[in-house]
C-alpha positions in Angstrom: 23.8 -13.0 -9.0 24.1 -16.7 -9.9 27.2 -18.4 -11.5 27.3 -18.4 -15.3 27.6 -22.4 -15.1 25.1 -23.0 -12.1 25.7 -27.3 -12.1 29.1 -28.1 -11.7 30.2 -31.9 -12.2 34.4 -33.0 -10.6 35.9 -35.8 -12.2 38.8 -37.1 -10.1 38.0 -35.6 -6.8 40.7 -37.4 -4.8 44.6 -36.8 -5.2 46.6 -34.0 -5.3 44.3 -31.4 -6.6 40.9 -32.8 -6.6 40.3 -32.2 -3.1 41.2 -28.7 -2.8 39.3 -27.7 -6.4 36.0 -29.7 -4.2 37.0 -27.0 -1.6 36.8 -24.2 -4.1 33.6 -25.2 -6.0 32.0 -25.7 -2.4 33.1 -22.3 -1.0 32.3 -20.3 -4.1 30.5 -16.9 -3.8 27.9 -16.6 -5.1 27.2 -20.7 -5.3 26.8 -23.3 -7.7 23.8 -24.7 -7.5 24.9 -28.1 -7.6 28.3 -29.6 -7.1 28.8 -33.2 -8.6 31.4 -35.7 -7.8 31.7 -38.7 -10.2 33.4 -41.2 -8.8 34.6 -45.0 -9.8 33.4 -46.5 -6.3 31.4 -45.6 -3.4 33.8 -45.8 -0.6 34.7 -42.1 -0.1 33.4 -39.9 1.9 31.9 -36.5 1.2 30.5 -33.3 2.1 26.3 -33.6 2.5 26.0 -30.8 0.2 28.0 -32.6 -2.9 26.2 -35.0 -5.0 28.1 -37.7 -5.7 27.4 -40.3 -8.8 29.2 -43.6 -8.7 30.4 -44.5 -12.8 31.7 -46.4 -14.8 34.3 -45.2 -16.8 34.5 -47.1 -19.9 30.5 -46.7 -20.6 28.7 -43.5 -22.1 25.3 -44.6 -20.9 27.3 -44.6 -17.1 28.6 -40.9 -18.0 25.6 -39.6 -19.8 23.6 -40.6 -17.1 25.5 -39.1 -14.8 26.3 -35.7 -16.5 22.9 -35.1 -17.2 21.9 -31.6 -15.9 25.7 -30.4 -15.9 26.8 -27.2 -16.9 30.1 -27.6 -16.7 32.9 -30.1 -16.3 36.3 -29.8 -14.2 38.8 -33.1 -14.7 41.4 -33.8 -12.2 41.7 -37.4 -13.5 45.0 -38.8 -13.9 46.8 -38.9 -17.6 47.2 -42.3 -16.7 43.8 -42.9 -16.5 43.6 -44.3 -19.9 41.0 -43.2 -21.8 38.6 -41.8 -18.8 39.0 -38.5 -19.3 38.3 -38.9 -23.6 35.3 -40.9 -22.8 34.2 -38.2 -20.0 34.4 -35.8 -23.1 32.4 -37.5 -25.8 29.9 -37.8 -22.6 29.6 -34.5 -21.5 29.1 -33.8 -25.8 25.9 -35.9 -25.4 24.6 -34.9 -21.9 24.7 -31.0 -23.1 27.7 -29.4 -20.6 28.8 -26.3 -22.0 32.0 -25.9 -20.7 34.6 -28.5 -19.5 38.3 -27.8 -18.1 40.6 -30.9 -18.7 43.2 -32.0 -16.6 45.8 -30.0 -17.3 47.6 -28.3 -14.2 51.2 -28.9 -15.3 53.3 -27.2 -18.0 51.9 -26.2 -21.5 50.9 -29.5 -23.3 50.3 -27.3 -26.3 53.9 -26.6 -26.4 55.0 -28.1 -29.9 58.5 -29.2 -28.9 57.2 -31.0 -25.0 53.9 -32.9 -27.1 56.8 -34.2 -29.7 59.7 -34.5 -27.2 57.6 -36.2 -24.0 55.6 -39.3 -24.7 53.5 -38.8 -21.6 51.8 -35.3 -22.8 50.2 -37.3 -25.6 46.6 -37.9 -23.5 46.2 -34.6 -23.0 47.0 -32.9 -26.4 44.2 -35.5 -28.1 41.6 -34.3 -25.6 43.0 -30.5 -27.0 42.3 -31.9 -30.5 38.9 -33.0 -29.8 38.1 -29.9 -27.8 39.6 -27.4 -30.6 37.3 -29.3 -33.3 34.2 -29.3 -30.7 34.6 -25.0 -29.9 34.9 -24.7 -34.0 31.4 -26.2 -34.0 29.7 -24.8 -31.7 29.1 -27.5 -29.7 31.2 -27.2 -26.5 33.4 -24.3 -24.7 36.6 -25.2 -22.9 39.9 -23.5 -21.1 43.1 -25.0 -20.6 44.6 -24.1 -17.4 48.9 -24.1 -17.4 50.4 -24.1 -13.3 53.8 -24.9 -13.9 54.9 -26.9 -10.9 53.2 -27.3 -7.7 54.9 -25.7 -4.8 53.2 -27.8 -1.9 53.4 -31.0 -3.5 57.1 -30.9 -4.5 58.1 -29.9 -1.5 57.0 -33.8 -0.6 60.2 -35.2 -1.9 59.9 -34.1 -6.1 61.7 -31.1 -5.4 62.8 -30.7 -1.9 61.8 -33.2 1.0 61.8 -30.7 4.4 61.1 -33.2 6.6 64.5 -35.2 6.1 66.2 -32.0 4.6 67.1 -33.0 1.3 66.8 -31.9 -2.2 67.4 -32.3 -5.6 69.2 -30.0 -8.2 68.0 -30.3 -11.7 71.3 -29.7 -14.2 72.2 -27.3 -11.4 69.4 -25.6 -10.0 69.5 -22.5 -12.1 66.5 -22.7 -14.6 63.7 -20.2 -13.4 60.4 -22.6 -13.2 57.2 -21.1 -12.2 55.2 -22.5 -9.3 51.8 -22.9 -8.0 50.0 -24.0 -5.1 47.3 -25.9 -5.4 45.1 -23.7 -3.4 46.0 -21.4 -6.1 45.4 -24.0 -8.5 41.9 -24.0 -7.1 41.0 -20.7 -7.4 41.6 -20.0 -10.8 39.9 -23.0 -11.8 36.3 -21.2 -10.1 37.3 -18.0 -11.6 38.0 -19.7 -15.1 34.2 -20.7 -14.5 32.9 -17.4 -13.2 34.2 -15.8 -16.5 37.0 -13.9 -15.2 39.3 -15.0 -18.0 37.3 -14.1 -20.8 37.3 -15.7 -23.4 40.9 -16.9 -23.6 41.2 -21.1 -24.4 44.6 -20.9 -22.8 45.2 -19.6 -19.7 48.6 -19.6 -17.2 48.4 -18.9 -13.4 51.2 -19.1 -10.6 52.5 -17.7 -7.1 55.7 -17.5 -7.6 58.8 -18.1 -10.2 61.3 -19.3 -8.7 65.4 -21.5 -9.2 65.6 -24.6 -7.7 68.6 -23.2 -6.1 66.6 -20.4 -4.5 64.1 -22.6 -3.5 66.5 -24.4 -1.7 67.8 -21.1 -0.1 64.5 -20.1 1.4 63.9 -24.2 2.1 67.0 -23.7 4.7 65.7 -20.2 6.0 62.4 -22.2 7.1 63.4 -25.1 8.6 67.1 -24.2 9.6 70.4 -24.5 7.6 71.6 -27.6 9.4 72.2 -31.2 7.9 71.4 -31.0 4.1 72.2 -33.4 1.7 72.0 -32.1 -1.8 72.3 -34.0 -4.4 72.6 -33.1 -8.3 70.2 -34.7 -11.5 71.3 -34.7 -14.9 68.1 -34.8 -16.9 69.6 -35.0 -20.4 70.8 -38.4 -19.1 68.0 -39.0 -17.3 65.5 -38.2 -20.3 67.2 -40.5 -22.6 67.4 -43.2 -20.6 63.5 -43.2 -19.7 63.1 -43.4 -23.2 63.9 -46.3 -23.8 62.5 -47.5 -20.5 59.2 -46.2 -21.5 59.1 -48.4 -24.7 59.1 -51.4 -22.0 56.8 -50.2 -19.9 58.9 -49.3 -16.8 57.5 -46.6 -14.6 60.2 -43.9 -13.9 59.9 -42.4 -17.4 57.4 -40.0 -15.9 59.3 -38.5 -13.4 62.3 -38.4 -15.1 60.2 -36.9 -18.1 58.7 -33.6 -16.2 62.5 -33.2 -14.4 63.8 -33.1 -18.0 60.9 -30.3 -19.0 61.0 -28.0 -15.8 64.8 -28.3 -16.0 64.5 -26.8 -19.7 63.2 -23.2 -20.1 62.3 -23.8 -23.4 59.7 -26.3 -22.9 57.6 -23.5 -20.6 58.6 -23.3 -17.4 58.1 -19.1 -17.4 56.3 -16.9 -19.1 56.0 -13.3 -19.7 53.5 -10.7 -18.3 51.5 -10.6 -21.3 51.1 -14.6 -21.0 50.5 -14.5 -17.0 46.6 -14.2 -16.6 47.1 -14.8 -12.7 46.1 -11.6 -11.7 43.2 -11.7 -14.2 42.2 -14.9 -12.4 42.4 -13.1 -8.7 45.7 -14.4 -7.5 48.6 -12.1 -6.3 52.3 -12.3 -7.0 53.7 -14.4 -3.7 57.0 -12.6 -1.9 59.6 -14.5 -1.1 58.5 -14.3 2.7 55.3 -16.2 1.5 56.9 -18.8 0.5 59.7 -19.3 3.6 56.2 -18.8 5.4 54.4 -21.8 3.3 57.4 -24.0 4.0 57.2 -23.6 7.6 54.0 -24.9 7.5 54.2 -27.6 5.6 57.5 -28.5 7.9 54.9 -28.4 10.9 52.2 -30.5 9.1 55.0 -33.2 8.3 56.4 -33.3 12.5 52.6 -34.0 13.7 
């Protein structure tokens, strides 16, 4: 049996997640035929079985060229990428892909009240546009894939920082937020393309759901209860604030922005069982033990 979407392209293969999706796509049974990396320079360094196309962003003829052959598109690439990820779009339209997964990963961009409330979810709900209008038509299929907030990644310092055992309590630590690994991440993005979700447009995965406060808990069960320093975020004041420092272009809106959302239940943090589609998508509900046992690793991998 052969994947539905045989020729695979990865835009943004570097990062957080870009890596570990490469991982996926490459260790994906049965396999894709061809695995494609578009990439803005030459200078990484990749697997001999991945092609790998140097582009230029801001020209069609670059991304046509490139995407021609394709089946199906995953983006990784930064909302701050300007318009790379709009122009990838119109591209892959032209070249013929038939499927394409946008750079999503976070909370639910089609949420009315975070696309009015958040200035920096405005990218990605114009790329939902286009992609609504382009599956009406016939032209192009697409899923959106919702991860809450990673687990790994904020345990680097966003949420908790284990190495120097410190963390962060957002308007006290007691809003449930879902997370998701980016392993996890990973996976659902090759089941999305083997067809496992059907034929859902929006679909939500995670490991675990979980208070900050808890978090914290298990944080001090892994690496040992001894010299914390926690320290507590108001992100009502915090949100307003970045604001107005977003209309002058100074750079800790964004983080102060997704603090404000995850710290708010009502933006999507959780979601029921009928919206969850990670089992669908071949992930299990993580224990509270996986997670203590996570942490210790990532405490190793930051002492070596």
């Amino acid at each position: 049996m052969a994947q539905r979407f045989p020729n695979v392209a990865l835009l943004g293969a570097t990062g957080n997640l870009g890596p570990a999706i490469l991982d996926a796509l490459r260790s994906a049974q049965p396999p894709f035929a061809s695995i494609t990396v578009l990439t803005r320079t030459s200078g990484a360094t990749y697997p001999p079985d991945v092609h790998v196309k140097v582009v230029d962003y801001s020209s069609q003829d670059s991304l046509v060229s490139a995407l021609a052959g394709v089946d199906a598109v995953v983006s990784s690439l930064t909302p701050r990428g300007g318009d790379a990820q709009a122009n990838a779009l119109a591209a892959a339209v032209t070249a013929g892909v038939r499927f394409f997964i946008p750079s999503e990963f976070g909370l639910a961009s089609s949420n009315a009240a975070l696309n009015r409330d958040f200035p920096n979810w405005a990218a990605k709900v114009d790329v939902q546009q286009q992609l609504a209008a382009l599956r009406a038509a016939g032209t192009i299929d697409y899923a959106l894939l919702y991860v809450g907030l990673f687990l790994d990644w904020g345990m680097q310092g966003m949420l908790v920082d284990l190495a120097g055992r410190r963390a962060e309590l957002w308007d006290g630590g007691d809003t449930p937020i879902a997370f998701t690994t980016v392993a996890s991440i990973a996976a659902a993005v090759v089941a999305v393309l083997e067809g496992r979700a059907s034929d859902k447009v929006e679909l939500r995965v995670k490991d675990v759901t979980l208070t900050q406060r808890r978090l914290l808990e298990l944080s001090a069960q892994a690496v040992g209860p001894e010299g914390w320093v926690v320290t507590t975020y108001d992100t009502v004041q915090a949100y307003a604030k970045a604001k107005e420092n977003a209309k002058v272009g100074i750079p800790d809106a964004e983080y102060a922005f997704l603090k404000r959302a995850f710290a708010d239940g009502a933006y999507g943090t959780r979601w029921t069982a009928d919206e969850d589609d990670s089992a669908a998508l071949g992930l299990k509900e993580w224990t509270e033990d996986d997670v203590v046992a996570l942490l210790q690793r990532l405490a190793a991998g930051a002492e070596n």
